[in-house]
MARFINU-919877 format. One record per residue (C-alpha): residue number from 0; x, y, z. Coordinates in pm, 1 decimal. Layout:
! residues N
{node NUM {X Y Z}}
...
This chain:
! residues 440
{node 0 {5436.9 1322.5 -1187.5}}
{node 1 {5268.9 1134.9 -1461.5}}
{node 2 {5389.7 787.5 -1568.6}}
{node 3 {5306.7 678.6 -1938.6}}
{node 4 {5435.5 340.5 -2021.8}}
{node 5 {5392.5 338.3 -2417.5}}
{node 6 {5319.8 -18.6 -2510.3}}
{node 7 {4979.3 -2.0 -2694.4}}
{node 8 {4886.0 -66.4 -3029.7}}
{node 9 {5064.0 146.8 -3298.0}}
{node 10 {4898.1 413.0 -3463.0}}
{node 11 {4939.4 597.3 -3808.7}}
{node 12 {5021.2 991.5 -3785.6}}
{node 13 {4717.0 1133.2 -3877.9}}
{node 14 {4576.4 931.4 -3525.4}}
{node 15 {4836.2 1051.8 -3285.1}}
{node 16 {4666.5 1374.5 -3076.1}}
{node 17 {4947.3 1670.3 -3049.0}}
{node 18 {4911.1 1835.7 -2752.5}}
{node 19 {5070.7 2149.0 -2853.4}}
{node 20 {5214.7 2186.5 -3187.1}}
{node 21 {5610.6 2296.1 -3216.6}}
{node 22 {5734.7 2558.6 -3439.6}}
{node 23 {5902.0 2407.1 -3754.2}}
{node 24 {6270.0 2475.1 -3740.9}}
{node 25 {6404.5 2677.4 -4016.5}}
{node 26 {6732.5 2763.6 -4141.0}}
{node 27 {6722.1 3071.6 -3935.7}}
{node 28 {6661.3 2918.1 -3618.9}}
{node 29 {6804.9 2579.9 -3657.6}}
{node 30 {6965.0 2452.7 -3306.0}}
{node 31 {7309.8 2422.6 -3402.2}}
{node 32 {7340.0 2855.5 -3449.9}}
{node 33 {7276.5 2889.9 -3029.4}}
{node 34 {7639.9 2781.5 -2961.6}}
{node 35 {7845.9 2886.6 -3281.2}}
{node 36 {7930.6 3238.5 -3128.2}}
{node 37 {8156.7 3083.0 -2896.5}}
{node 38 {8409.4 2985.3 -3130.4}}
{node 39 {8299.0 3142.8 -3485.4}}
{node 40 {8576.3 3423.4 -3464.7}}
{node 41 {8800.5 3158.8 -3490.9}}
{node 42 {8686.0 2936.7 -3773.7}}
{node 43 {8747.6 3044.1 -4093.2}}
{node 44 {8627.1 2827.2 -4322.4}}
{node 45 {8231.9 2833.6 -4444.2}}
{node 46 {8001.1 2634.3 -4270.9}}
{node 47 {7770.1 2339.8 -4413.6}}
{node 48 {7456.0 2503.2 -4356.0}}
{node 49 {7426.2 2809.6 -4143.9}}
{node 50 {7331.2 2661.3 -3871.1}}
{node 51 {7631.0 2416.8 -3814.2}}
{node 52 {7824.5 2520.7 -3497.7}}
{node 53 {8095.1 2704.3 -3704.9}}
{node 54 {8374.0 2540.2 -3449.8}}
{node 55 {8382.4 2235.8 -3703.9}}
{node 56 {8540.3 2462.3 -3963.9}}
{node 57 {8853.3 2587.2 -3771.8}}
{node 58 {9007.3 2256.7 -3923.6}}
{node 59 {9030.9 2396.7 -4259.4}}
{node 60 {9350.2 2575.6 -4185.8}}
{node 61 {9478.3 2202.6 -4017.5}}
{node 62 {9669.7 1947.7 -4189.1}}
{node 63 {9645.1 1879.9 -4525.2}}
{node 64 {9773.5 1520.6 -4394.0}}
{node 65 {9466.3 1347.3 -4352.6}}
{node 66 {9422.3 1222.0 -4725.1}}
{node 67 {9439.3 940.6 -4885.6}}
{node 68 {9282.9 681.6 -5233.8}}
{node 69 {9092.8 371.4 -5207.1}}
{node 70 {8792.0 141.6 -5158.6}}
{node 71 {8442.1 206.7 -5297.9}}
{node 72 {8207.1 433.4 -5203.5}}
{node 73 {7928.4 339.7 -5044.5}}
{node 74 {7598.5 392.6 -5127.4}}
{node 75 {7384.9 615.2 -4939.4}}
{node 76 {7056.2 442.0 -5061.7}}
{node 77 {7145.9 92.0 -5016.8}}
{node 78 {6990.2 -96.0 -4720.7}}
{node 79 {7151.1 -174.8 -4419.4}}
{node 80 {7173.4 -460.3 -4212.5}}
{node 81 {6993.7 -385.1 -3873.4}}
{node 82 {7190.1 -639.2 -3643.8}}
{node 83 {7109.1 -554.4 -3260.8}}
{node 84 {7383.6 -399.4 -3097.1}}
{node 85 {7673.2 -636.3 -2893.8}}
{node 86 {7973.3 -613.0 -2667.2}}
{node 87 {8257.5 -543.9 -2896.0}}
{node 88 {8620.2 -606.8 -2855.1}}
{node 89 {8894.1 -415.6 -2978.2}}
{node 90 {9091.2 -602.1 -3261.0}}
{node 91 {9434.4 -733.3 -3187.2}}
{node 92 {9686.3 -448.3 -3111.1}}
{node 93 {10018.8 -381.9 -3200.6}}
{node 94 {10273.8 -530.0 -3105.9}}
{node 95 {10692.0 -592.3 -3146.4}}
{node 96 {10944.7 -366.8 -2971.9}}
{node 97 {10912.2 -57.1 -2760.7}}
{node 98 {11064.6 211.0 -2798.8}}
{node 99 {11070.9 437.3 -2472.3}}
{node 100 {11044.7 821.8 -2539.8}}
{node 101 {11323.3 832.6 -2228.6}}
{node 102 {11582.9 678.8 -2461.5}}
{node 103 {11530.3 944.9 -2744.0}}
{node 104 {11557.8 1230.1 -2448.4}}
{node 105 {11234.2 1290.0 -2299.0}}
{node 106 {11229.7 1385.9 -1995.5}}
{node 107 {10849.2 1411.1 -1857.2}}
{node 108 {10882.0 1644.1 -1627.6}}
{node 109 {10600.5 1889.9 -1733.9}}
{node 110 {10820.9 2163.1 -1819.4}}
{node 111 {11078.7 2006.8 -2080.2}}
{node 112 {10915.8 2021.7 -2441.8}}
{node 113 {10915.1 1649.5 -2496.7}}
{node 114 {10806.2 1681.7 -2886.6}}
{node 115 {11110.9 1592.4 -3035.2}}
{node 116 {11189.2 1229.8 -2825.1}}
{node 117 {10836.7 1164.2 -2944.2}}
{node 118 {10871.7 1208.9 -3305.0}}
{node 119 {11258.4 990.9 -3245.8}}
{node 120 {11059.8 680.3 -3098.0}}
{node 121 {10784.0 695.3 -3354.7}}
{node 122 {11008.1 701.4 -3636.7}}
{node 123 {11196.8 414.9 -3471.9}}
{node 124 {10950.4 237.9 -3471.3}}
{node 125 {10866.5 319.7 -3823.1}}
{node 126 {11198.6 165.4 -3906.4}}
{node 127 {11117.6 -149.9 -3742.5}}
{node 128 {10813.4 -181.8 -3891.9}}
{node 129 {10555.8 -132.4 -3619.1}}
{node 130 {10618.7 -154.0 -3224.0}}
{node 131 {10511.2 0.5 -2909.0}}
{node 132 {10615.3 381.5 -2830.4}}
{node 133 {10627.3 392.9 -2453.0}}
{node 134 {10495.5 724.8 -2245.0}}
{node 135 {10675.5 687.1 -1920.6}}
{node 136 {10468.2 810.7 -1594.4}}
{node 137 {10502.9 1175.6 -1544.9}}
{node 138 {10349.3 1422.8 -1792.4}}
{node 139 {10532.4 1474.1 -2107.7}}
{node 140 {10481.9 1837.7 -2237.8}}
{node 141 {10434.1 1844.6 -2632.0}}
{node 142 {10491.6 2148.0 -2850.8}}
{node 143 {10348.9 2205.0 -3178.6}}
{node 144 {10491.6 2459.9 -3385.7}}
{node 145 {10413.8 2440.7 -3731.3}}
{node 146 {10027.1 2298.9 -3955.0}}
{node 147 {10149.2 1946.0 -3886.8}}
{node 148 {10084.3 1759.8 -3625.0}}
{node 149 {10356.6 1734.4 -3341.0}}
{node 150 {10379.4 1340.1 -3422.4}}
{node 151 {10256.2 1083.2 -3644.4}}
{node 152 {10192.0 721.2 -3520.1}}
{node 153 {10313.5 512.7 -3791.8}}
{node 154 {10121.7 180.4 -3913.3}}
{node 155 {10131.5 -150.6 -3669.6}}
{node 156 {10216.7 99.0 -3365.3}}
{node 157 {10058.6 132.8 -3053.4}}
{node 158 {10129.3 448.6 -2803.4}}
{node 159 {10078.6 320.2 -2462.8}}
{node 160 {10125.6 528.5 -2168.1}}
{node 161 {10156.2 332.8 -1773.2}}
{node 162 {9793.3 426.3 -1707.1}}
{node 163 {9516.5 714.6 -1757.5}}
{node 164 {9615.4 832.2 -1416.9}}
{node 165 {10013.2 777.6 -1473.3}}
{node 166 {10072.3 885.0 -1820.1}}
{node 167 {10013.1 1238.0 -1980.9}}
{node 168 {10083.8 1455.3 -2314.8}}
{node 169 {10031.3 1760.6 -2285.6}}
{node 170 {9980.8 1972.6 -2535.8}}
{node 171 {10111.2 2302.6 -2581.0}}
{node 172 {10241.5 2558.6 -2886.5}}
{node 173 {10466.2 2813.4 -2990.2}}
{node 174 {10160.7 3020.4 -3104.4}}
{node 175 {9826.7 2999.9 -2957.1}}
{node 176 {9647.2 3160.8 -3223.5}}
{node 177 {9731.6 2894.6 -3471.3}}
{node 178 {9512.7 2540.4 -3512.2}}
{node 179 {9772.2 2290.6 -3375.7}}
{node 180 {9739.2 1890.5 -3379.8}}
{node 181 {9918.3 1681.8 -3151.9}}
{node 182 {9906.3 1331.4 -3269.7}}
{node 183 {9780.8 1227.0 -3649.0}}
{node 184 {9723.1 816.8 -3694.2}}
{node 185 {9901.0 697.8 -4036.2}}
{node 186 {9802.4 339.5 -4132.9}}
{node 187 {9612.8 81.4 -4054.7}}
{node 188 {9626.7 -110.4 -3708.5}}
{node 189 {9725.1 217.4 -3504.8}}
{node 190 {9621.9 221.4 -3116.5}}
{node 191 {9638.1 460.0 -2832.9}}
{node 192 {9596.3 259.9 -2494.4}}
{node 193 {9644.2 424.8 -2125.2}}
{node 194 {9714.3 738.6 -2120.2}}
{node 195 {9574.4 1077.4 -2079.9}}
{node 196 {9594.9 1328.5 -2367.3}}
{node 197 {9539.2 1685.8 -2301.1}}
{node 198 {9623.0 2030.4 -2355.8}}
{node 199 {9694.9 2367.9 -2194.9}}
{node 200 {9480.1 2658.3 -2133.5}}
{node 201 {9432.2 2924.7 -2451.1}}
{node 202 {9473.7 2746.3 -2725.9}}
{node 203 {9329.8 2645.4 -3041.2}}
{node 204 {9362.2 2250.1 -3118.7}}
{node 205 {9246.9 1888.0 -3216.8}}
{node 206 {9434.5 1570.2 -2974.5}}
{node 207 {9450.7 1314.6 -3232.5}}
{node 208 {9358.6 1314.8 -3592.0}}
{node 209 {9225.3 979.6 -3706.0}}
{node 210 {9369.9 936.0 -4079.2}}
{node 211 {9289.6 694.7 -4374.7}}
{node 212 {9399.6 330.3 -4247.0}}
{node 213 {9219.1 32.4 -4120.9}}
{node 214 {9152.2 -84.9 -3734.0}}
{node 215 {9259.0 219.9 -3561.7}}
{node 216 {9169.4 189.5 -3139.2}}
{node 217 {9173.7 388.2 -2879.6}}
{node 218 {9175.5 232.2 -2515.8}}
{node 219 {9147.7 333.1 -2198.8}}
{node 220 {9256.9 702.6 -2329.3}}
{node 221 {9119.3 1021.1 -2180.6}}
{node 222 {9072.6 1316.7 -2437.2}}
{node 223 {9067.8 1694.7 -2207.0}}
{node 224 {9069.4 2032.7 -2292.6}}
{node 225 {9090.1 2349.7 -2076.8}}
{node 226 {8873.8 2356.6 -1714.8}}
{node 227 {8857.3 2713.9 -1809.6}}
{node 228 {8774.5 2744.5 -2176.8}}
{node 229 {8823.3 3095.7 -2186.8}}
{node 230 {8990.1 3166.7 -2600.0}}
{node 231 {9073.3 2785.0 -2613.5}}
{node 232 {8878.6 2606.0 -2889.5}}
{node 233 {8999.3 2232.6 -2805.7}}
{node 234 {8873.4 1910.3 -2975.6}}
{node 235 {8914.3 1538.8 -2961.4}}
{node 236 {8970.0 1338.6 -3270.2}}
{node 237 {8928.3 1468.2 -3580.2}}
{node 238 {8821.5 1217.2 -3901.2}}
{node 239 {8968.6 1217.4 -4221.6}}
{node 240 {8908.7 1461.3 -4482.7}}
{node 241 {8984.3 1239.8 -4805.5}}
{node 242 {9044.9 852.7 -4886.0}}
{node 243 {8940.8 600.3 -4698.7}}
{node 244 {8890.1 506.8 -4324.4}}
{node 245 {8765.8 117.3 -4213.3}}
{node 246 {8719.8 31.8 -3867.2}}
{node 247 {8727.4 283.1 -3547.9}}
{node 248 {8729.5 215.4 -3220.9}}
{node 249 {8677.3 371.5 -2872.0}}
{node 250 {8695.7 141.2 -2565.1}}
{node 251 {8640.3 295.4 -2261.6}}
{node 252 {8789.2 635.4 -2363.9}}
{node 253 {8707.0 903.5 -2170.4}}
{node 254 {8657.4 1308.6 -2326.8}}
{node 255 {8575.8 1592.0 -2086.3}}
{node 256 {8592.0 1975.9 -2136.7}}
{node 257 {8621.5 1969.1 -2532.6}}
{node 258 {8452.1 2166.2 -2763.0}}
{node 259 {8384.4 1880.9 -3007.8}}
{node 260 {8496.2 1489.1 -2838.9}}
{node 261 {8445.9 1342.8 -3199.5}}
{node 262 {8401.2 1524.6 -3537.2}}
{node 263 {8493.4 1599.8 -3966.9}}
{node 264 {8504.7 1855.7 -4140.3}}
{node 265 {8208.5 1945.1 -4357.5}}
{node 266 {8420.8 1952.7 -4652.6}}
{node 267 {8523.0 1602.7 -4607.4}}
{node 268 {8494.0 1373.8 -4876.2}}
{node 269 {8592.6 1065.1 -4669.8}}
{node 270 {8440.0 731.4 -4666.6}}
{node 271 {8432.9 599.7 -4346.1}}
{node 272 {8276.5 261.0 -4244.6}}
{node 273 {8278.9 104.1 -3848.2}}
{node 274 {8289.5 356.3 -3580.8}}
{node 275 {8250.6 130.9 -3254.2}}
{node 276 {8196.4 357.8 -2920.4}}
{node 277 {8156.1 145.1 -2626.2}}
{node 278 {8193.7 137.1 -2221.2}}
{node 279 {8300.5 575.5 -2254.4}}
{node 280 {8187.3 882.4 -2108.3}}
{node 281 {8149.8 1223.6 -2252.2}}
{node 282 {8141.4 1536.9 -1973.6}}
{node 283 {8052.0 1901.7 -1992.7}}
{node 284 {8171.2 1895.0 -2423.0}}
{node 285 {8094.0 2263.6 -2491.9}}
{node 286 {7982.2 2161.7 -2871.1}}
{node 287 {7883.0 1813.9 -2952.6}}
{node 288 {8017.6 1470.6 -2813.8}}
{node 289 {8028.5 1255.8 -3108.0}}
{node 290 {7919.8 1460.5 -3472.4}}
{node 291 {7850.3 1202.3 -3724.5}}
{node 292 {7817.9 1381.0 -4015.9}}
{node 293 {7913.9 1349.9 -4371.0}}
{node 294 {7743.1 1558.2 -4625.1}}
{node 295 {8039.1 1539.4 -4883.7}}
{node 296 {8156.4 1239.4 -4771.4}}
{node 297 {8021.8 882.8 -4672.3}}
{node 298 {7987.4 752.3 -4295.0}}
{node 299 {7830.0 450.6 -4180.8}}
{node 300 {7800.3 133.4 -3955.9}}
{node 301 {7805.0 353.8 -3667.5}}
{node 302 {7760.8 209.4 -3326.3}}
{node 303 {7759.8 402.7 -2976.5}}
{node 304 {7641.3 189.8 -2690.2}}
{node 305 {7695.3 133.5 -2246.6}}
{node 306 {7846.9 482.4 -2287.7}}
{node 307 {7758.7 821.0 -2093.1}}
{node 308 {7692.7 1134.8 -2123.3}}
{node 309 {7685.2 1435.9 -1906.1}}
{node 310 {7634.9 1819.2 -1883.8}}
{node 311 {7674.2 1933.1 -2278.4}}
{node 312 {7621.8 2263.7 -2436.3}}
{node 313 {7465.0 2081.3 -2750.1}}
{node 314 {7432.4 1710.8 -2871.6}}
{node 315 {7566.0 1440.3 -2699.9}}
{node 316 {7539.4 1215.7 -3026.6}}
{node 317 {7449.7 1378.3 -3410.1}}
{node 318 {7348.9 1175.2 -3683.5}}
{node 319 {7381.1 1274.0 -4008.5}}
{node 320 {7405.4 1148.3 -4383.6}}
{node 321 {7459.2 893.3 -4181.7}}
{node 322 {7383.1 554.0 -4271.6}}
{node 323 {7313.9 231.0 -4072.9}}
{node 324 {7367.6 363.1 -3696.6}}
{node 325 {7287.4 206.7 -3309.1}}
{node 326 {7253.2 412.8 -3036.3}}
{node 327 {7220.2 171.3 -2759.4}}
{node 328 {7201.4 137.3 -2381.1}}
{node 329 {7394.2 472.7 -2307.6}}
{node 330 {7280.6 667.9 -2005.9}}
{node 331 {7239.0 1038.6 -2108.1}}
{node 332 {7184.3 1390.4 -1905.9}}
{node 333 {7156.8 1736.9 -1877.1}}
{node 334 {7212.8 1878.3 -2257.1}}
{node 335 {7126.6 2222.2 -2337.8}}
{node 336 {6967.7 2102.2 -2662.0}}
{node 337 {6862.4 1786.0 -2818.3}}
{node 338 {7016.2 1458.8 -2696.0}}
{node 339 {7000.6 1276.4 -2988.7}}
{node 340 {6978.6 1458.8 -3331.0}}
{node 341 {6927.8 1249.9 -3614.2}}
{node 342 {6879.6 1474.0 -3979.0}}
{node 343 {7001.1 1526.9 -4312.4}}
{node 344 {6819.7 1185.8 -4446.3}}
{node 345 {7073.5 938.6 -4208.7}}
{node 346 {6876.7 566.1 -4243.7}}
{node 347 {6849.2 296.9 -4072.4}}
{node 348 {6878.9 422.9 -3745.4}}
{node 349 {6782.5 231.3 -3393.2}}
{node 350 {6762.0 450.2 -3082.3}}
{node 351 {6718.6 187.9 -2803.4}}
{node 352 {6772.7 70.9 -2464.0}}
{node 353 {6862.6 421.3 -2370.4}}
{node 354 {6801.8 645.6 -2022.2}}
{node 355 {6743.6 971.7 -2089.2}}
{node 356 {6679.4 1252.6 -1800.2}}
{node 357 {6686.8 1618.2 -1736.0}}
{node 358 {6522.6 1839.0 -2053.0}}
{node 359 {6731.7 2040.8 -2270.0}}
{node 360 {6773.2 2408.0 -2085.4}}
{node 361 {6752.6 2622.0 -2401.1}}
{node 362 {6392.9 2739.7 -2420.3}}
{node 363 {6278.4 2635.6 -2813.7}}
{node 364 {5966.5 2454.1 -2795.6}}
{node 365 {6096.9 2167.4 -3082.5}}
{node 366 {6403.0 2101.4 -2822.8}}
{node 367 {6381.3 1712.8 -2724.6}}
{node 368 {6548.9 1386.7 -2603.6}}
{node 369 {6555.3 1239.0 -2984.3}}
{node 370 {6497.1 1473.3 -3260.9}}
{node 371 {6426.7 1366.5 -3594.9}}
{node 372 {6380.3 1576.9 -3912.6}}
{node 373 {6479.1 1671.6 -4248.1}}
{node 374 {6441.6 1366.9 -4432.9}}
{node 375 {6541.7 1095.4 -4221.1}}
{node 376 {6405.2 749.9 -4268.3}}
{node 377 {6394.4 407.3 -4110.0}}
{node 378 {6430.4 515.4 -3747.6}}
{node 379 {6354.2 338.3 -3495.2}}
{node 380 {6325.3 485.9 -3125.1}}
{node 381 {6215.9 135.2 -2913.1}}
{node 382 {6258.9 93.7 -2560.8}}
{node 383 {6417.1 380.3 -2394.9}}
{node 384 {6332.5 533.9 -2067.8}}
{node 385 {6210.7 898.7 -2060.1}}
{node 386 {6223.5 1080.6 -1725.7}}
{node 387 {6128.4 1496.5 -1762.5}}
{node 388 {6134.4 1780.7 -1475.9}}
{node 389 {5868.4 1986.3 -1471.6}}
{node 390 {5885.1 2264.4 -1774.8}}
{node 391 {5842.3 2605.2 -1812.4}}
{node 392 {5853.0 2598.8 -2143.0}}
{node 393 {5647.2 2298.0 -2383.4}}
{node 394 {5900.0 2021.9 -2377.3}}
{node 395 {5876.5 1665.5 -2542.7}}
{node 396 {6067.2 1328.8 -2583.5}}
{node 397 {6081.4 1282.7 -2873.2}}
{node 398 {6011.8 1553.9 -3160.4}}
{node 399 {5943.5 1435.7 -3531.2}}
{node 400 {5921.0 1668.8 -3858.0}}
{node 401 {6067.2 1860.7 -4152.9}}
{node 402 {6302.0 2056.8 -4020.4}}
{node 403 {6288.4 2420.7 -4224.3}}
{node 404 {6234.1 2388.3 -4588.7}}
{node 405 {6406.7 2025.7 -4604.8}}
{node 406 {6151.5 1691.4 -4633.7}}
{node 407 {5942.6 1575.9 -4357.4}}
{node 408 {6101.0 1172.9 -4191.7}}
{node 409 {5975.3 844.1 -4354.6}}
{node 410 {5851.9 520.8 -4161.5}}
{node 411 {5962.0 632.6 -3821.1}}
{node 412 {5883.1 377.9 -3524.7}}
{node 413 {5860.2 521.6 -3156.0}}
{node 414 {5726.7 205.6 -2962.6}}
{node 415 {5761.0 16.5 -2644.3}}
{node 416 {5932.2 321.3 -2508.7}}
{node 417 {5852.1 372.4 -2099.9}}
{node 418 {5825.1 789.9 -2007.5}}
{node 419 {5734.2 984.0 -1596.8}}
{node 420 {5606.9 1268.7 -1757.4}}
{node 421 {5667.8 1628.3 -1543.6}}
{node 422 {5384.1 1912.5 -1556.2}}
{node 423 {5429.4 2051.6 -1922.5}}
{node 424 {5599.2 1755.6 -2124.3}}
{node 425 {5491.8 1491.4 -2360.4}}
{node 426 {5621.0 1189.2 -2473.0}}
{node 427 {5607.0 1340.0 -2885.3}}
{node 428 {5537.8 1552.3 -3120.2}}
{node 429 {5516.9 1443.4 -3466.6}}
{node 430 {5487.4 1790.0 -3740.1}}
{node 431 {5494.5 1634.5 -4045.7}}
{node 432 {5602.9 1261.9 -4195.1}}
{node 433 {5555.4 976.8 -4364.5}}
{node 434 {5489.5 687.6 -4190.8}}
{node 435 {5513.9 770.0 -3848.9}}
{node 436 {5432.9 461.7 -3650.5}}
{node 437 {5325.8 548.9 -3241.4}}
{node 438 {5228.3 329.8 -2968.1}}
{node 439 {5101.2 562.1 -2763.4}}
């Protein structure tokens, strides 16, 4: 095995020797088609782009709850402020009286459909004007029957279970072949602290919509879908598709066996500023982990860091028209494509501090652990540790270029990045860009 520590002095483009050279992705064979067939059938509305895993569209038949006014939109071409990435905290949760689901009839017993106790302690809490809904031990089976979702969590209310391991809603509905929502966030200073939130087998759904609000948390939650996907098209948390969302944030949170962990609709036209992910782990997610994308909409301040991720079909993070974004000291592992996909001009983007080992298993020769194209700029990909297996296919670390007919990156860095290099692999590939900066 070859090791390549990368630490010498940077070179321009047109200096950096390709060993092989990596077919240009096009808008026929863009990565995100390979995994679409899984849940197409079941997602009706038109995809952005062709090639974008058509499971994000099932959510156009979901709630038209997540909308709301306010605040400015940002703009896409202003410069962001490229702080280095540090521990976060979550912001002060709610607090004020609980209300137990028990008192309002649940009974938690797997079998009893506990929907209705739910909705009574969040509106009580409502009334009160914020407070703590309590999810007794025992697992607390949820039905949703009609297009909204089985409960709202009111403003200045926390749900807060007796533990991950104690605590679970389960999700269930009257008709599996209808997009269901459990729980839908409605405010600002909303929080979902230890418990687990999953659902049952054959069935199409999202856990928890994220609405328009400020300071909504999530801590110590676990997000799961089917073992056995089978029909079941099951995602995490779903962002807003109008107004205005300000501060998100996943504390050691936990999402396994999901088809998307965190996602929006294409169609969105949200602006959404502060997404903190931090101390979590992401396992076998059948589309992508976190999907950052906003092509109608605005996202940025993104931060993912000390997270991992395991055993994905596709991405474990996405990046784009995404602006101002840290990808940070995460551990990450055996994807069938690209690790980290950064496209759709996103800016101001550090990839850093990462692990990354295992190559993708899907045999397309532009596959790699960061992929950068279609008119991307300001990226930097600094100090991460590269370790491939041995390829039968051409494989690199990191892949920069157009992607199809879109523009080529501007003023990407890849520097002071260490790589063990299996027969076959590379540390890059660079097809096209402006400014591509290499210490090689």
């Amino acid at each position: 095995m070859l090791v390549e520590r990368v630490n010498r002095p940077a070179t321009s483009e047109s200096s950096v020797t390709v060993e092989y050279a990596p077919a240009v992705p096009t808008a026929d064979s863009r990565p995100r088609e390979r995994w679409g067939d899984r849940v197409s059938d079941r997602s009706p509305l038109a995809a952005w782009r062709a090639a974008r895993l058509l499971a994000v569209c099932a959510v156009a038949l979901l709630l038209t709850a997540c909308t709301g006014n306010g605040g400015s939109e940002a703009s896409p071409s202003q410069p962001a402020t490229a702080t280095p990435p540090q521990s976060s905290s979550p912001p002060a949760l709610p607090s004020g009286p609980t209300f137990d689901m028990r008192a309002y009839g649940a009974t938690c017993d797997g079998t009893h459909d506990d929907s209705a106790a739910l909705r009574a302690a969040a509106g009580a809490a409502r009334q009160a004007g914020g407070g703590i809904i309590a999810v007794p031990a025992g697992t607390c089976r949820i039905v949703a029957t009609g297009s909204a979702a089985a409960s709202p969590l009111p403003a200045g209310t926390m749900l807060a279970g007796a533990g991950a391991d104690s605590s679970t809603l389960l999700l269930d509905t009257n008709d599996p072949r209808s997009y269901r929502a459990m729980l839908h966030t409605d405010g600002d200073d909303v929080a979902i602290q230890d418990v687990t939130i999953r659902s049952v087998d054959a069935i199409t759904a999202v856990l928890v919509q994220v609405g328009t609000g400020q300071d909504v948390t999530l801590q110590r939650v676990v997000l799961q879908g089917p073992a056995d996907p089978g029909s079941s098209t099951v995602h995490g948390l779903l962002l807003p598709g109008s107004g205005t969302l300000t501060g998100l944030g996943l504390f050691d949170v936990t999402m396994r066996q999901l088809d998307y962990g965190l996602f929006q609709q294409n169609a969105s036209t949200a602006r959404v500023t502060g997404i903190t992910v931090e101390n979590s782990t992401f396992d076998r997610t059948r589309a992508e982990n976190l999907s950052f994308n906003a092509p109608n909409g605005t996202m940025r301040d993104v931060t993912v860091q000390d997270s991992t991720f395991t055993g994905g079909n596709s991405f474990a993070v996405s990046l784009a028209n995404v602006q101002n974004a840290t990808v940070a000291n995460n551990t990450l592992s055996g994807f069938a494509a690209e690790f980290v996909h950064v496209e759709d001009e996103s800016a101001d983007i550090r990839i850093t501090g990462n692990e990354f080992s295992g190559n993708v298993t899907v045999p397309q020769d532009w596959y790699s652990f960061v992929f950068v194209i279609s008119g991307s700029r300001d990226v930097q990909i600094t100090d991460n540790t590269f370790r491939t297996s041995p390829a039968e296919h051409p494989f690199q670390c990191v892949y920069v270029g157009p992607g199809g007919d879109a523009p080529a990156p501007e003023a990407v860095v890849v520097s002071d990045n260490s790589a063990e290099l299996a027969e076959n692999t590379r540390l890059i590939s660079v097809n096209g860009g402006a400014d591509v900066s290499v210490e090689k």
